[in-house]
N, C-alpha and C positions, 0 to 999 in steps of 0.2 A: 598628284603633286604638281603635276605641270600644266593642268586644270587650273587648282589656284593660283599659281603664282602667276600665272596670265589677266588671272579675273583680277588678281590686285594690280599689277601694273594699270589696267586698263581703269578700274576704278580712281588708282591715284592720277593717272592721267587724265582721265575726264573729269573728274573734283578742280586739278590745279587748274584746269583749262576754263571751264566754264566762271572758276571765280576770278580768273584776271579779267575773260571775254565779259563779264556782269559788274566789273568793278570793285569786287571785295578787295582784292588785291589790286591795291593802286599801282601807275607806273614808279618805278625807284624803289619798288619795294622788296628788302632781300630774302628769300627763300631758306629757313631752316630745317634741314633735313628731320633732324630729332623730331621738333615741333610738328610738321608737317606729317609724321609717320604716327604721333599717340591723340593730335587730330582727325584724321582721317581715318586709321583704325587699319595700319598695314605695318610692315618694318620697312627699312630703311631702304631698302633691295629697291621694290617697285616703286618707290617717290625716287629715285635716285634713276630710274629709268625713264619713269615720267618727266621728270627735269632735263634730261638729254634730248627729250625727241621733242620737249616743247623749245627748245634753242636752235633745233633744226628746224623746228616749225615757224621763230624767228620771234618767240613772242617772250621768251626768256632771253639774259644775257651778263653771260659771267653770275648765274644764279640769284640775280635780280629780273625782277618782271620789267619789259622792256618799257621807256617812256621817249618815242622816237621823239627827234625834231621835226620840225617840216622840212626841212632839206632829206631828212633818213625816208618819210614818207611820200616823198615826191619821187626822188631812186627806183620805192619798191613799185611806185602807177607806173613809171617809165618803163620798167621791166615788163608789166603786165601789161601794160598797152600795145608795146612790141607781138608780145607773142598775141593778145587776144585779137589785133587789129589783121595778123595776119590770119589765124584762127577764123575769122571773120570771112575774108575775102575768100579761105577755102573752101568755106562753107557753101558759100555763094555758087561754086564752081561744084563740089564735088556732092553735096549733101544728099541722104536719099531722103525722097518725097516721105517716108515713114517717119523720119528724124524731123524732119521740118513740123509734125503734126504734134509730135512730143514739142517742139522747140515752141508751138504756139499755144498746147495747153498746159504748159509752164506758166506763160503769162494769163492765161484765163485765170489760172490755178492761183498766182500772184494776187488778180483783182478781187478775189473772193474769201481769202486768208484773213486768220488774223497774223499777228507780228510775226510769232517764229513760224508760222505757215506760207508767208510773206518770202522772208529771210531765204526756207529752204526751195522756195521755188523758182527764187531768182537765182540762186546757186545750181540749179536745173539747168538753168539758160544758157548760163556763162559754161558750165561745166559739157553741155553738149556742143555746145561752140567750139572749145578750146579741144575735143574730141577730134574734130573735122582738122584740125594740123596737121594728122598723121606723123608725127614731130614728138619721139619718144622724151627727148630732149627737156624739148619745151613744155609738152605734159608733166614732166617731172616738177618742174620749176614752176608751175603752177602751183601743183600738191603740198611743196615744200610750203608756198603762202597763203596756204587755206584759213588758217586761224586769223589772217591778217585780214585777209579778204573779208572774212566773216563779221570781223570788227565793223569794217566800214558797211557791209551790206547792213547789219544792226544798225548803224546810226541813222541809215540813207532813208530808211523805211521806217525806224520810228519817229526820225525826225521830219518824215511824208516828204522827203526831196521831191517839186514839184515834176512833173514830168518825166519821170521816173521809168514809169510801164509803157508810155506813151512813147519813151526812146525805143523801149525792149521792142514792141512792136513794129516800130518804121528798119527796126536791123532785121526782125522775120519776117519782113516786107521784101526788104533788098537780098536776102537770101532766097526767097522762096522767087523771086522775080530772076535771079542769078545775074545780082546787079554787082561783081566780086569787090569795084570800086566804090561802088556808094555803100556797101555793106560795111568796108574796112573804116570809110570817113566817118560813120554813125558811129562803128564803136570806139573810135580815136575822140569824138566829141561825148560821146556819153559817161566814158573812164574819167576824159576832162570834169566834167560836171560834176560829177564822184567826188571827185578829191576834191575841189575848190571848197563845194557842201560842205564835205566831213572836217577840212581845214578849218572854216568861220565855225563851225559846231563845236568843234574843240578848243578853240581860241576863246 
């Protein structure tokens, strides 16, 4: 019993998740539990969980899918730039030579994908980076913005943001050279580029 009612949470969470991240579900749009549960093909319980953890995940809100402004979206790169920029400069300093090899066949792995191959490899990068904090804190507060994150990684990469891999590489340059400054400035200017992209894409 506690078999399935796990596979249905997880199912109604990944259903509701992927179709805000794909767009079936536009921003503004209210979420009906009823509908939602004889949709999807669960009861009420696990969409009702699913709906919680996607509002901690920041992509739901007050049981509408979220349609930030640019001021809500500028917020959550501020927050993420704080920790990844520090993230970064740890890296730089503390990384082991093993992590640094993972951190650059990430980007090999990147150059060679297609979209969602793209997408998870650069979530590699950023995700082994933000490792390097040692900052349960902050790893947290990451976790919480993955669905967000993931937004933008999607746009960044289907919409070929130029120089893109070219940034990932000059920051596993200044890591592996344990440059902790130049490491933190590349990802403070690459986060930058992120958002402005995803900004003019959505506008």
């Amino acid at each position: 019993m506690e078999i399935t009612s796990r596979s249905a949470q997880l199912i109604a969470y990944e259903t509701i998740r992927e179709k805000i991240i794909n767009g079936a579900f536009p921003g503004g749009m209210k979420l009906v539990e009823v509908q939602l549960a004889e949709e999807i093909g669960v009861s009420r319980t696990p969409i009702r969980e699913a709906i919680r953890r996607l509002e901690q995940e920041g992509l739901i809100k007050r049981k509408k899918v979220i349609k930030p402004s640019e001021k809500d979206l500028r917020h959550m790169f501020q927050m993420r730039t704080l920790i990844e920029s520090h993230a970064a400069k740890m890296a730089a300093t503390y990384m082991s030579e093993k992590r640094i090899v993972q951190l650059r066949s990430s980007i090999h792995l990147a150059q060679r994908s297609n979209t969602e191959g793209t997408v998870k490899a650069n979530k590699e990068f950023h995700d082994l980076i933000v490792q390097e904090c040692r900052n349960p804190i902050m790893i947290e507060t990451v976790d919480k913005m993955q669905s967000i994150i993931y937004l933008f990684s999607k746009t960044v990469v289907v919409h070929e943001r130029p120089l893109l891999l070219e940034e990932h590489m000059k920051i596993c340059d200044a890591i592996e050279q344990r440059k902790p400054e130049l490491a933190s400035s590349l990802m403070v200017e690459h986060l930058k580029a992120d958002l402005e992209f995803t900004l003019n894409i959505v506008e």
